[in-house]
C-alpha positions in Angstrom: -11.1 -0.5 38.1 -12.6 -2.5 35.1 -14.0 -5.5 35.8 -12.5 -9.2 35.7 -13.9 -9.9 32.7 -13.3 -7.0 30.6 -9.5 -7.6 31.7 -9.7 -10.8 30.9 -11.4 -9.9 27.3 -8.9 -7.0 26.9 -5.8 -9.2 27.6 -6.9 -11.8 25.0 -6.8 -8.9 22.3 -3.3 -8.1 23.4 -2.3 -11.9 23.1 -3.3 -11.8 19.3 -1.4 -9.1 19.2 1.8 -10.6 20.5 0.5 -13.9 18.1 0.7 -11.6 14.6 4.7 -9.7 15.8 5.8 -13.7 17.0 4.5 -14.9 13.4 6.4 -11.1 12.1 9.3 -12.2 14.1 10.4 -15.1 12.7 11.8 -14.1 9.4 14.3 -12.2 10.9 18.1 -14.1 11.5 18.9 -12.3 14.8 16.3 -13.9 16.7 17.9 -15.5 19.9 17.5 -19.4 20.2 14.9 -19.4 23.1 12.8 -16.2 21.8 12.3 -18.4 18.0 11.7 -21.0 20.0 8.6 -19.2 21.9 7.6 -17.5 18.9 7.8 -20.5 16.9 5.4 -22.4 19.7 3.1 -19.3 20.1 2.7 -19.4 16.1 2.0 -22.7 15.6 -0.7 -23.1 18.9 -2.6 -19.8 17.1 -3.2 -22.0 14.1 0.0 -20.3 12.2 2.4 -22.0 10.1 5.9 -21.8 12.0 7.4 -22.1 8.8 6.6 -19.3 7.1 9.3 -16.8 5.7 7.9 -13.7 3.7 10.2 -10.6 5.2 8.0 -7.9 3.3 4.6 -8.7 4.8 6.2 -9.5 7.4 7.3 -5.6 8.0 4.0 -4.9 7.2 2.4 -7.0 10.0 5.4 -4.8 12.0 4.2 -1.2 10.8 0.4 -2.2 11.8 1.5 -3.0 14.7 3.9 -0.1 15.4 0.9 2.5 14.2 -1.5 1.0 16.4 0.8 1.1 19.4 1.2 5.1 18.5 -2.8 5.4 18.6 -2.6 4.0 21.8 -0.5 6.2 23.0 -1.2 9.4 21.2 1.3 10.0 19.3 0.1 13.3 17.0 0.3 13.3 13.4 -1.4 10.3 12.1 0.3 8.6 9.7 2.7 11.7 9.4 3.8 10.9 12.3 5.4 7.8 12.4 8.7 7.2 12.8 10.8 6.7 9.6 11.1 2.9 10.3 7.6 2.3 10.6 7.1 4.1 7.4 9.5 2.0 5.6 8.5 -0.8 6.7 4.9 0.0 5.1 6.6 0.5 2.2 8.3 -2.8 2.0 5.2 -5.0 0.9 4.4 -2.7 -1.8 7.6 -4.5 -3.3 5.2 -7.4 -3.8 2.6 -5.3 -4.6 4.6 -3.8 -7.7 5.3 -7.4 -9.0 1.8 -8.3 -8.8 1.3 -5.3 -11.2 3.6 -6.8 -13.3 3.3 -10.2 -13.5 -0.3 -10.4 -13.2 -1.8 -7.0 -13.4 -0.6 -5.4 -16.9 -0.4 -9.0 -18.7 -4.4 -9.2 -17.8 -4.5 -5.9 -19.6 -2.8 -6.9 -22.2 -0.4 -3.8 -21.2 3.2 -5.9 -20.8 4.7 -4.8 -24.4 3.7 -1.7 -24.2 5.3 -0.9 -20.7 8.6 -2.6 -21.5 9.2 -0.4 -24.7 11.5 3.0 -24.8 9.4 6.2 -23.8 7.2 4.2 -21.0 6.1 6.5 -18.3 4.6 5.2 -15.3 2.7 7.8 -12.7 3.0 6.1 -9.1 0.5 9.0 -6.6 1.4 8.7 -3.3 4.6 7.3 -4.1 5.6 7.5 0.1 9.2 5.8 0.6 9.6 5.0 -2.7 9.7 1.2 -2.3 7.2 0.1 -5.0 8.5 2.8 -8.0 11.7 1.4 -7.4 10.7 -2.1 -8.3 8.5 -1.3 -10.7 11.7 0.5 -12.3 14.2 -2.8 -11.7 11.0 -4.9 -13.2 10.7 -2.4 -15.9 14.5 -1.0 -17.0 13.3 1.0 -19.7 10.5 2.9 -18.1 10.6 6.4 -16.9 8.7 7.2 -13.5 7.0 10.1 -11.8 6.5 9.5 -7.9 4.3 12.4 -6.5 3.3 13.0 -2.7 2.2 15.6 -0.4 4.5 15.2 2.3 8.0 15.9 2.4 9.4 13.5 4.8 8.0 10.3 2.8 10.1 11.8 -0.1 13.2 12.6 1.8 13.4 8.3 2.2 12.1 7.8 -1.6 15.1 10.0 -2.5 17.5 7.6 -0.8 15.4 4.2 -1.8 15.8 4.8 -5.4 19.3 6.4 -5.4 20.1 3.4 -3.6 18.1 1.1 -6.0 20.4 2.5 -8.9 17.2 4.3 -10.6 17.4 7.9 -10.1 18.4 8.5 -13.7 14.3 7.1 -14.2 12.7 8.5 -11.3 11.2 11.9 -10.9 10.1 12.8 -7.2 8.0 16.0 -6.8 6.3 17.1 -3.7 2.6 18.1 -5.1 -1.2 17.5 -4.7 -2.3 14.7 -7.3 -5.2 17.2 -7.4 -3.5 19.4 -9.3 -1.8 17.6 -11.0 -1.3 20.0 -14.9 0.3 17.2 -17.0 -1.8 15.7 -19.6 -1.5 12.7 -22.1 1.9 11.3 -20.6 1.8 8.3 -18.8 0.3 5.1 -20.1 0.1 3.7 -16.0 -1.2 5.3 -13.1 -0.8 3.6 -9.8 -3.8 5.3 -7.5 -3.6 3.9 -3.8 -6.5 5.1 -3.2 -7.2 3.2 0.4 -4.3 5.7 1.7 -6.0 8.9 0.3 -8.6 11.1 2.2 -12.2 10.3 0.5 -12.7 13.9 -0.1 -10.1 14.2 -2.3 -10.5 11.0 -4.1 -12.9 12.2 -7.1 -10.3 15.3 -8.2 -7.3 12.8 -8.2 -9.2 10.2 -10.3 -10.4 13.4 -12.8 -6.8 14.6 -12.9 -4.7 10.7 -13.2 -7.4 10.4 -16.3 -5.8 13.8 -18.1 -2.5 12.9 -17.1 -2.8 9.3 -19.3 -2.2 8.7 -22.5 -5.3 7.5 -24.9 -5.5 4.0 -23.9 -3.5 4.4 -21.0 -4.8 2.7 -17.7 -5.2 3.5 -13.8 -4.9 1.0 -11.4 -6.7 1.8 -8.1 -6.6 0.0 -4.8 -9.7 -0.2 -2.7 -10.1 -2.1 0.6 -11.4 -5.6 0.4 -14.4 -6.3 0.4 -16.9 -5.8 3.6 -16.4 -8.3 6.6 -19.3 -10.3 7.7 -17.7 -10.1 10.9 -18.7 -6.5 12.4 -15.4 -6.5 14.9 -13.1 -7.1 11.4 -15.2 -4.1 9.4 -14.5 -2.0 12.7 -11.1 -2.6 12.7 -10.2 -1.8 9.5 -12.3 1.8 9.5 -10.6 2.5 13.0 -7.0 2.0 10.8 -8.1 3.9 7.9 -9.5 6.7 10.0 -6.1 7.3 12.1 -4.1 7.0 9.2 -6.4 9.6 7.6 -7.3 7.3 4.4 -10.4 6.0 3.1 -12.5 2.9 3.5 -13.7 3.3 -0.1 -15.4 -0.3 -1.4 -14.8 -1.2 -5.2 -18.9 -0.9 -5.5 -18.5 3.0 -4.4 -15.4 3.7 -6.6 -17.0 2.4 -9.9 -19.5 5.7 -10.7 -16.4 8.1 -9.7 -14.4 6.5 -12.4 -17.4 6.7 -14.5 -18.1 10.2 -13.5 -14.6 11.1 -14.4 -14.9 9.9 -17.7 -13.1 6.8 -18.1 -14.3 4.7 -20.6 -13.7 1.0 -19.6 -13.4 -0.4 -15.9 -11.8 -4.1 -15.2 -11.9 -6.1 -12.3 -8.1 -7.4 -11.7 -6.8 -10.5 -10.0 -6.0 -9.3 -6.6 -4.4 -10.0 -2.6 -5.1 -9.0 0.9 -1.8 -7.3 0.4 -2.8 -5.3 -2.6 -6.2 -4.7 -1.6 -9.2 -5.1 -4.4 -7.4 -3.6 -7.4 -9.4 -2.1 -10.3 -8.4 -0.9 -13.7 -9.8 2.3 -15.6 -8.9 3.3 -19.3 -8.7 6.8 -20.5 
């Protein structure tokens, strides 16, 4: 039996826990009066504001939550296996990531006029449930979009996202390996999510996404933030990036890939906790 203390320890883990799904909770309307209530008081004695409504990163608190549960208990598969809700739920905040691309991410480029003219083409690897090519295509309405991803199920909801976003006409989904990717000079923005890609793999999709641009296009990869000073936080983050089979790649250790897969001028971007430290690479 473990000791007092390491219950004790253990149980105040699982109370931050409950903290992060009460602060989750409370965008949601169905809420019953006495559970908002609790949730509310939880939130606000953890230091949380009680008033805060974002319902995207607020389904991303709820997929962390749900994929840690299912390490816990051993559900196989990774991030493959996931149920379809917590899957979509991840895909929810990239709504706000694909606004940040827009609003602050191509205008630092100096990319906007160029993305909102006929003949765009956008190249979103890993596309997963589709959530974050389908705003890009409502923020863009003239651009034309190829999602790519390995696995089928991710797909199977990106199909219905952007049929039901009214963008199909736009959007090419293809199941493939950005490794292999045989297109070349097409797409003047790739979108490389690189935190949710295996490190081995990283250097052969960077090589290919710079082939697949257009001269002068850019890539736009995503990298974890930077390295806690806090051991516990680093920890916690590897332990998520190893079960979901992705990479803990810093912005310092991307820089020579890019370089070493020939791309000619690197930018630091604004970034988010949300969108992770985002770095842009011209062809």
């Amino acid at each position: 039996m473990l000791g007092e203390y390491l219950q004790y320890e253990l149980s105040r883990l699982v109370d931050s826990a409950w903290a992060v799904a009460a602060f989750a909770a409370l965008h949601r309307d169905d809420l019953a009066p006495d559970q908002r209530a609790a949730a509310e008081q939880a939130v606000v004695l953890s230091g949380l504001p009680a008033t805060a409504r974002d319902g995207e990163f607020a389904a991303a608190l709820t997929s962390q939550l749900a994929q840690a549960a299912a390490f816990a208990a051993g559900v196989p598969g990774g991030w493959a296996g996931m149920p379809d809700d917590v899957l979509i739920a991840q895909g929810t905040a990239s709504k706000q990531v694909a606004d940040w691309i827009v609003d602050k991410v191509v205008p630092a480029l100096g990319a906007a006029e160029a993305l909102g003219r006929p003949g765009a083409a956008f190249l979103d690897i890993g596309v997963g449930t589709g959530q974050l090519t389908a705003r890009i295509a409502e923020r863009w309405p003239l651009i034309q979009i190829t999602g790519m991803d390995r696995m089928e199920r991710p797909l199977g909801i990106a199909r219905r996202v952007v049929a039901e976003a009214g963008c199909a006409d736009r959007v090419d989904l293809v199941r493939a390996d950005a490794r292999f990717l045989a297109e070349q000079s097409r797409y003047d923005l790739a979108w490389l999510p690189l935190s949710f890609m295996s490190p081995k793999v990283i250097p052969d999709v960077l090589s290919a996404a710079r082939r697949a641009l257009r001269p002068g296009g850019w890539a736009i990869a995503t990298t974890l933030m930077a390295v806690s000073e806090v051991p516990v936080v680093q920890a916690m983050s590897d332990l998520c990036t190893t079960v979901c089979e992705g990479s803990s790649l810093s912005r310092e250790e991307l820089l020579p890939l890019m370089r070493e897969a020939g791309y000619s001028r690197l930018v630091d971007l604004p970034s988010t906790p949300l969108t992770g430290v985002l770095t842009a690479a011209c062809r």
